[in-house]
N, C-alpha and C positions, 0 to 999 in steps of 0.2 A: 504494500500500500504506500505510495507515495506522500508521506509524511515527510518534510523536510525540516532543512534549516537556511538560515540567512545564505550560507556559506553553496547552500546548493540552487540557489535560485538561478534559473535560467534567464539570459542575454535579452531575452523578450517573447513575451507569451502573444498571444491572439488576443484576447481579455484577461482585467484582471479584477476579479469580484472582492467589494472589500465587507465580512459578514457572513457569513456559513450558518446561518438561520431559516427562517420560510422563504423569502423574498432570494438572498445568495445561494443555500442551497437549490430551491426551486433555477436559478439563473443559471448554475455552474453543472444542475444536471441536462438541463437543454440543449445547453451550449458544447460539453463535450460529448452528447451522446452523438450530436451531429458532426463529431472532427473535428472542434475547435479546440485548441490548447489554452488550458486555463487554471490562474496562478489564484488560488482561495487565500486568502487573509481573515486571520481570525486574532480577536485585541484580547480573546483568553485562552486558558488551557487547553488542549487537549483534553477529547471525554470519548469513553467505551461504553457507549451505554449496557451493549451487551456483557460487559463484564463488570462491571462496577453498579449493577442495579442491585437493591437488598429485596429481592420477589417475594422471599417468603417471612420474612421478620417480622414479628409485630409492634407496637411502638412499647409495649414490657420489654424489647430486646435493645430500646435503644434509652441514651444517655438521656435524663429525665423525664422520661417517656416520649421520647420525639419530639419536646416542646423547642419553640424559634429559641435561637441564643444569638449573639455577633456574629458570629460565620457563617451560622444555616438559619436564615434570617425568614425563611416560612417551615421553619421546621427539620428536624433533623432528617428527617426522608427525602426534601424535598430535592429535585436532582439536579438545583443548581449549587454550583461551586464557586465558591469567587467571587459574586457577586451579591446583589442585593440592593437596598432602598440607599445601604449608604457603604461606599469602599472606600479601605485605608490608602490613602495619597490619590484619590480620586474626586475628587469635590468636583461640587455645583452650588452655586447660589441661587438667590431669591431673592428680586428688585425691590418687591414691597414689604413692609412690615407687619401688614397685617394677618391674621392666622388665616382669613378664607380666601387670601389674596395668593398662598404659597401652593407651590406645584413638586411633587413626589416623583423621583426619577428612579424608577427598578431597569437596573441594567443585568443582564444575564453573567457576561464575561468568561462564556466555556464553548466549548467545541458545540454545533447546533441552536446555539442563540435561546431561547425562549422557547424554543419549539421543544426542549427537555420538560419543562415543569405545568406549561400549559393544561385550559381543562380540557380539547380536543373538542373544542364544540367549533363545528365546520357550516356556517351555513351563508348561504351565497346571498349578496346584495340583491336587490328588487329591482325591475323599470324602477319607480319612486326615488328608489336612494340613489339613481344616477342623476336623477332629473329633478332636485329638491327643489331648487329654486322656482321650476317650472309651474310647481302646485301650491307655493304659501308667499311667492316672494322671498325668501330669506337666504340666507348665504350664496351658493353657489352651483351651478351644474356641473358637471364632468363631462368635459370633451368627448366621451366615451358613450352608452348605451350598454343597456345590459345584455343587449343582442351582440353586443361585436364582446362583449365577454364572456356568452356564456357556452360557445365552444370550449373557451380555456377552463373554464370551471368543470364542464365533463371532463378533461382530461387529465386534470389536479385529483378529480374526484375518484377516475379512474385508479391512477394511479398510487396514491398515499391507501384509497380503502375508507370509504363511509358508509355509516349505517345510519338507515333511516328510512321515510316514506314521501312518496308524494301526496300532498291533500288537497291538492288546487287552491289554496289560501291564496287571499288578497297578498300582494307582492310579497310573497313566500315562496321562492319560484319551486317548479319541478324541477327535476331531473331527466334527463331521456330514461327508456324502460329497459335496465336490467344495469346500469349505473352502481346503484345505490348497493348495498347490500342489508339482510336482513335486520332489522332492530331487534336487541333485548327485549324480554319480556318487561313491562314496568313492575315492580318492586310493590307489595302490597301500600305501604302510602301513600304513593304511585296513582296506585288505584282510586284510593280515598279521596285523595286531592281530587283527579280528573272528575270523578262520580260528584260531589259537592262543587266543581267548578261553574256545573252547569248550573248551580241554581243563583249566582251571578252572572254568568252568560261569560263564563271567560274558556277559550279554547284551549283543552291539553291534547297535545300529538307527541311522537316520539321524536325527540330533539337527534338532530346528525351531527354523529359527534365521527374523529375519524380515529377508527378503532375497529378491527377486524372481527366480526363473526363467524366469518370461516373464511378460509384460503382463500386470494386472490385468483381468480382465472389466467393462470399463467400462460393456458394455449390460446387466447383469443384477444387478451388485452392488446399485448406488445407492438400486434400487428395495429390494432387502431390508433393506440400513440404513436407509432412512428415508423406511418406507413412506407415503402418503398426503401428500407433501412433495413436491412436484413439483420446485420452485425447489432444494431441497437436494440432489434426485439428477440437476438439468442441473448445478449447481457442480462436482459431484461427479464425475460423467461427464467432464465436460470435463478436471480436474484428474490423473483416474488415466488419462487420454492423453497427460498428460505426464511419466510416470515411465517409466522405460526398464527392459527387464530388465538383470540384473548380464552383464557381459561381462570377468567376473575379469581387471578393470585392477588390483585394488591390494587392501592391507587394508580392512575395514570402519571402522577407530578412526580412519581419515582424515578418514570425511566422506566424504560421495557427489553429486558436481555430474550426478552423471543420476538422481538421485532412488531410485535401488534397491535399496536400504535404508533402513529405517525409523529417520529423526529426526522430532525434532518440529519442527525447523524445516524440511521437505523432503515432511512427511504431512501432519498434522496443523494448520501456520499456513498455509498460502499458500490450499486452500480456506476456512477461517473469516474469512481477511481478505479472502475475495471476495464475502465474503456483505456487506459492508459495516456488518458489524456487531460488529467487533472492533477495538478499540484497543490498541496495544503499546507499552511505553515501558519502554525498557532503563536502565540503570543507576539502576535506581530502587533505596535500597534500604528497606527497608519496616522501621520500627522498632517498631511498635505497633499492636494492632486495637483503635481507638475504639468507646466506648460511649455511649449517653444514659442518663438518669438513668433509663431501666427495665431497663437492662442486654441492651438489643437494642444489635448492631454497627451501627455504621454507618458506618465504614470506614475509612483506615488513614493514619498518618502516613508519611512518609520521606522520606530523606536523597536530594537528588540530585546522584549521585557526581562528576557533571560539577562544581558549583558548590558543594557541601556545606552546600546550603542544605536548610531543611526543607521539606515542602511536605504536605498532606491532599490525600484523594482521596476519594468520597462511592462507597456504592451500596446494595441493599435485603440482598446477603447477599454474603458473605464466603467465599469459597475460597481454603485453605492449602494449597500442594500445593508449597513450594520446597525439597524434600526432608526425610527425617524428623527430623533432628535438628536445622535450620535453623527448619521447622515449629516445633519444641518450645520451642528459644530465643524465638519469636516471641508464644506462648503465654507462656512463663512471663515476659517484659520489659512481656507486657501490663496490669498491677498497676493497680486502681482500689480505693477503698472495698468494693465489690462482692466484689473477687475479688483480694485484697490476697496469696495465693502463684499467683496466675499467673492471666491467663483461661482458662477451663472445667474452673479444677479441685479443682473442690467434691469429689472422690475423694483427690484429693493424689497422683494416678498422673502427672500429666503430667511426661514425662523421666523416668518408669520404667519397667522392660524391657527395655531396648533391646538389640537383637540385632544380629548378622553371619553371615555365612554361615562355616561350617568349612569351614578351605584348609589345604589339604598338598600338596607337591609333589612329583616324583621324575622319574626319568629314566636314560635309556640310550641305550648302542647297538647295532644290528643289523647283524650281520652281512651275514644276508640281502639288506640293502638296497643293501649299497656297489656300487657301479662299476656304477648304472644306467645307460643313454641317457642322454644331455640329454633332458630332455621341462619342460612347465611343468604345475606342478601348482599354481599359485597359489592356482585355486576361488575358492571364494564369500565371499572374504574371510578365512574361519574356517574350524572344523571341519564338516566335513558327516556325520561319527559320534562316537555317542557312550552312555553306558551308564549306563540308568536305575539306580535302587536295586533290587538283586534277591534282598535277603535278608529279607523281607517276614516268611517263617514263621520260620526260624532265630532272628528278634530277637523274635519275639511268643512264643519257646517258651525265651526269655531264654538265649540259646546263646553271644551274642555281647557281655555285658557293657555294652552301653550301648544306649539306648533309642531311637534318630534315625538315619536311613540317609543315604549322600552319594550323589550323583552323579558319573560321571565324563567328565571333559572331557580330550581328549588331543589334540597335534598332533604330525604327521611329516609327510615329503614334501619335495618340490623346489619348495620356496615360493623367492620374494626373498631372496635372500641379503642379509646385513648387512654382514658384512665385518668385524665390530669385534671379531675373535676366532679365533685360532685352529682347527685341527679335532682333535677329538680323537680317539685312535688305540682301539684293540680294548685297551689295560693304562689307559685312562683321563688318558693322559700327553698331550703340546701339542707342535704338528708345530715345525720351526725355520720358514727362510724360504727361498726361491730355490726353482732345480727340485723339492727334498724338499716343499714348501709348496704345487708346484701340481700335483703327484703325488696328495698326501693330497687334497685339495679336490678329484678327480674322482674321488678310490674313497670318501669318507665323505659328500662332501653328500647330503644325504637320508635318510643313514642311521642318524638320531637319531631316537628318540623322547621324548614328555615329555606327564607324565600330571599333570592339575591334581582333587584331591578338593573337591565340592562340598560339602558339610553341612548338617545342620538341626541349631540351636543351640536347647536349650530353654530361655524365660526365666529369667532368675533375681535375687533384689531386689539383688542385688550387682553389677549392670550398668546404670549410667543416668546420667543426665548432671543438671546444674544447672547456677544461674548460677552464676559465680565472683563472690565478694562486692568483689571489687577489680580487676579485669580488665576493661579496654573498649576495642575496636577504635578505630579511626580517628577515629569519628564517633561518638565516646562512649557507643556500645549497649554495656552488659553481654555480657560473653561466654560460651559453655558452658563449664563442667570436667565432666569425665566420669571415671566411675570404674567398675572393668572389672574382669570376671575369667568364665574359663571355669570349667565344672564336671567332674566326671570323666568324663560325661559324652562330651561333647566332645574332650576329652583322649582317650581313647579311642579314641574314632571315627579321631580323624590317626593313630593307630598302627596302625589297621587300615588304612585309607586307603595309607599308605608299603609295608606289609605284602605289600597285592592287588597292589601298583603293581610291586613286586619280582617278585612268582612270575608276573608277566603278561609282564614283559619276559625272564625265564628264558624261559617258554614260547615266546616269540620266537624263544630263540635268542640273544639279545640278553646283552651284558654291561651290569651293575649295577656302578656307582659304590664301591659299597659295601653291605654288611649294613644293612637299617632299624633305627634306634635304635626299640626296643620301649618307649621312653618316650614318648610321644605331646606331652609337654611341650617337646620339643625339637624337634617334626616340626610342630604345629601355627604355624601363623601367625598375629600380630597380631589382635588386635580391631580392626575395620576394614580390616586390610588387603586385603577383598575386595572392599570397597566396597558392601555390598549392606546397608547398615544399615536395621534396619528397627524396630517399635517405637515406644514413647514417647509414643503418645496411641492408646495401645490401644481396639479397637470392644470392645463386651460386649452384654450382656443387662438388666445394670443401670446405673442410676447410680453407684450406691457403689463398683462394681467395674471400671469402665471410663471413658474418657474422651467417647468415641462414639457411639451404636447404631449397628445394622445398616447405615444409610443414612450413615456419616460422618457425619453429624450431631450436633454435638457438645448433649449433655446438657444442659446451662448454657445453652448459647445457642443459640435455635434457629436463627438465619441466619446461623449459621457452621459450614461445614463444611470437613473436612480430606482432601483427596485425593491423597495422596502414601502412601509406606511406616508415615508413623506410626500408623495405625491399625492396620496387622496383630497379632494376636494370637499367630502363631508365626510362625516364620521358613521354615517348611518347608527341603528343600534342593535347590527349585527357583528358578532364577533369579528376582528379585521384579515384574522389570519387565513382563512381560504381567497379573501380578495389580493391579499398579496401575493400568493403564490399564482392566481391567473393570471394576474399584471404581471409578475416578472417572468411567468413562461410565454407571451405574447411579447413582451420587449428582448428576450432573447431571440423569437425568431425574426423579429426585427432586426437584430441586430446580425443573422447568421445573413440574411436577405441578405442586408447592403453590404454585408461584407464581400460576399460573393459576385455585386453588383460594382466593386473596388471604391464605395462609396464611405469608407471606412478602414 
């Protein structure tokens, strides 16, 4: 496997992708499955997921029972390394003072980006969330269509492995027939929620998460990805005979040593590095995108974190895909005579926009649930239901005060116990210990619910990040500050969110914690605390108005392009990561085009 070092970098690659996550990985499998040679950059360690996952442990087997500390900052399972909300000689700042003004930056910093710890919820943007602006006025549309995306979307889909259904939902797209693969059975609370859903009118279906229920179709996919390639669909074939379906060992944020669930280190690198035509080289961390004096890239400085020495790397085009605010930092540290506030940003947009996903949270208990059988209802890692946005006509006939619908993601059931907490009783109060303690622990486990509200955040010029003019990490890079603020918007939306979450858990049966503060100021969570930022080298229509066009392709320069979240145009309030990997497997074969066309 070509795993390298500084020392072995080749004279000059075809591209060179900087980010081994959904958007790099997705870009660096395209690219060399079709013959391009290409050099992966990665600002963290090295990671095996298949060797270093703990599948069968329980959190009794880990150090304070798996509870977050400084280094494993969601917990000791979770499969990132390195990284987190905050790294030593890594800083970020925050322009403003105020606490709902500050923005939360989770950087992964390991082999696979994010795409290790994620919850595998895969679901594809709508007509609607291409065309926002087109149905409320507000922020912006996307150069794009969901039509000229949602080829790419079967073929991510094919490929990585989702499960799920078609329901015909208002822009909740289908899938073509035989795509998808089967869903889990829902989990008896599962059941309870959906059955009590209806008498609020709110829709549960099985949420597509990408997570294997049985074996990939090794003899008939390869050919449809990548038709006319013979060599690409035996790599190919070969490789989806080595993923295993899920056989609900453990959580998905582990990491998966039988490959089923979708990383990018576990889909995406092991066939590009058999095609012989991909180089990877970890702890690289990339400070600058060089130019020649006609203002074409030609490729990139950095740090390597081993020795902190500097080092260049050569190729004919340039792919950004090391997450979207990582991206932007990288753009704006790029400063020549040329492009003296950042490279490609002849608009002055780069590092603005930038969005998160709307989270609220809530919770209860059910009745109903207590004093099950033993059974294991672990599943598929996650949830295997879940409930699209279904107020589509109410908010277009302005009924509901804010303009962007959430999604909802909830979990119950007889998952792995943790152990690092008490159980709570039917008045909301905490068991003691001894007999009383293993009394309550066989009439309440399971019998929690907890309901997580997804969001669409609509842009706004009062969210975006820059460099800090005195701030630099470890290795002297300039650092982002960012400065943040929701709108009412948003604000809104968590109050509804807390709102639905209460009268669903009534409808349960279920006791509520308490009344939702109908201030949504107090219900809504962090900027960034979702993790799902996206943003900051927005795609458009023009130059003046966007950082992009259609194909990532940044405006200013034409062999450099950006495949990660900073191109989105809105945030929709669908999980971002299936939309990344369509956009960066359509900008790659953009990119394979004009190379072939010597337009690159």
């Amino acid at each position: 496997m070509a795993f390298i070092t500084p020392a072995s970098v080749e004279d000059r690659y075809d591209v060179i992708v900087v980010g081994s996550g959904a958007g790099g990985g997705q870009a660096a499998y395209t690219l060399t499955m079709d013959g391009a040679r290409v050099l992966m950059m990665e600002a963290g360690r090295n990671y095996d997921a298949t060797a270093e996952t703990p599948m069968f442990q329980t959190f009794g087997d880990a150090p304070l029972r798996g509870a977050a500390t400084p280094d494993k900052q969601r917990g000791f399972y979770d499969a990132t390394v390195g990284g987190g909300w905050s790294i030593p000689g890594e800083p970020y700042t925050n322009g403003p003072a105020e606490a709902d003004r500050q923005f939360k930056w989770w950087r992964a910093r390991m082999m696979g980006g994010r795409t290790n710890h994620w919850s595998r919820h895969a679901l594809r943007n709508g007509p609607y969330d291409f065309k926002p602006r087109s149905r409320d006025g507000l922020g912006f549309d996307w150069p794009v269509s969901y039509e000229d995306v949602a080829p790419y979307y079967d073929r991510v889909e094919m490929l990585i492995g989702v499960y799920g259904t078609n329901e015909g939902l208002e822009n909740t797209p289908d899938s073509p027939e035989g795509v998808l693969l089967p869903p889990p059975k829902a989990r008896i609370g599962e059941l309870l929620a959906r059955q009590r859903a209806r008498r609020i009118g709110v829709p549960v279906i099985p949420v597509r998460r990408a997570v294997l229920t049985r074996p990939l179709d090794h003899r008939t996919l390869p050919a449809k990805l990548h038709p006319g390639n013979a060599r690409a669909q035996r790599i190919l074939a070969e490789d989806m005979q080595n993923r295993a379906a899920c056989f609900w060992a453990t959580q998905c944020e582990r990491g998966c040593s039988i490959r089923a669930n979708y990383q990018s280190t576990t889909v995406h690198l092991p066939p590009a590095l058999a095609t012989g035509n991909l180089d990877v080289l970890a702890n690289a961390m990339v400070r600058e995108v060089l130019l020649d004096p006609s203002g074409k890239a030609t490729g990139v400085a950095y740090i390597d974190k081993t020795t902190g020495l500097e080092h260049r790397a050569s190729a004919r085009v340039i792919v950004l895909a090391a997450s979207a605010c990582e991206t932007v930092r990288l753009l704006l540290n790029s400063k020549s005579n040329r492009f003296p506030n950042g490279l490609a940003n002849s608009s002055g947009l780069v590092g603005k926009y930038i969005m998160d996903t709307v989270g609220a949270t809530w919770g209860g208990q059910i009745p109903l649930l207590e004093n099950l059988p033993p059974h294991n209802e672990d599943g598929a890692g996650g949830s295997h239901v879940y409930t699209p946005w279904w107020l589509y006509k109410e908010q277009n006939a302005g009924k509901l005060g804010f303009a962007r619908g959430y999604h909802v993601e909830f979990g119950t059931g007889r998952g792995m116990p943790g152990g690092r907490g008490g159980f709570g009783n039917d008045t909301g109060g905490r068991t003691e210990f001894g007999s009383r303690l293993k009394e309550d622990a066989r009439r309440y486990y399971g019998s929690f619910i907890g309901f997580s509200g997804r969001g669409e955040m609509i842009p706004n010029a009062d969210s975006f990040c820059e460099i800090d003019p005195k701030v630099v990490d470890k290795w002297g890079i300039p650092v982002l500050r960012f400065t943040w603020k929701w709108s009412e918007h948003e604000i809104r939306q968590a109050a509804h969110m807390q709102r639905t979450f209460a009268d669903w858990i009534a409808a349960m049966g279920g006791v509520n914690p308490r009344e939702p503060d109908p201030d949504g100021r107090t219900s809504i969570l962090p900027g960034g605390g979702i993790s799902h930022e996206v943003g900051g080298a927005i795609m458009g229509a023009s130059a003046s108005d966007s950082v992009t066009n259609s194909w990532c392709q940044a405006w200013d320069v034409k062999n450099l392009f950006v495949a990660d979240s900073a191109v989105f145009a809105s945030s929709a309030d669908k999980n971002p990561t299936l939309t990344i990997m369509a956009l960066a497997w359509r900008a790659a074969d953009r990119i394979l085009d004009e190379m072939r066309r010597g337009n690159l």
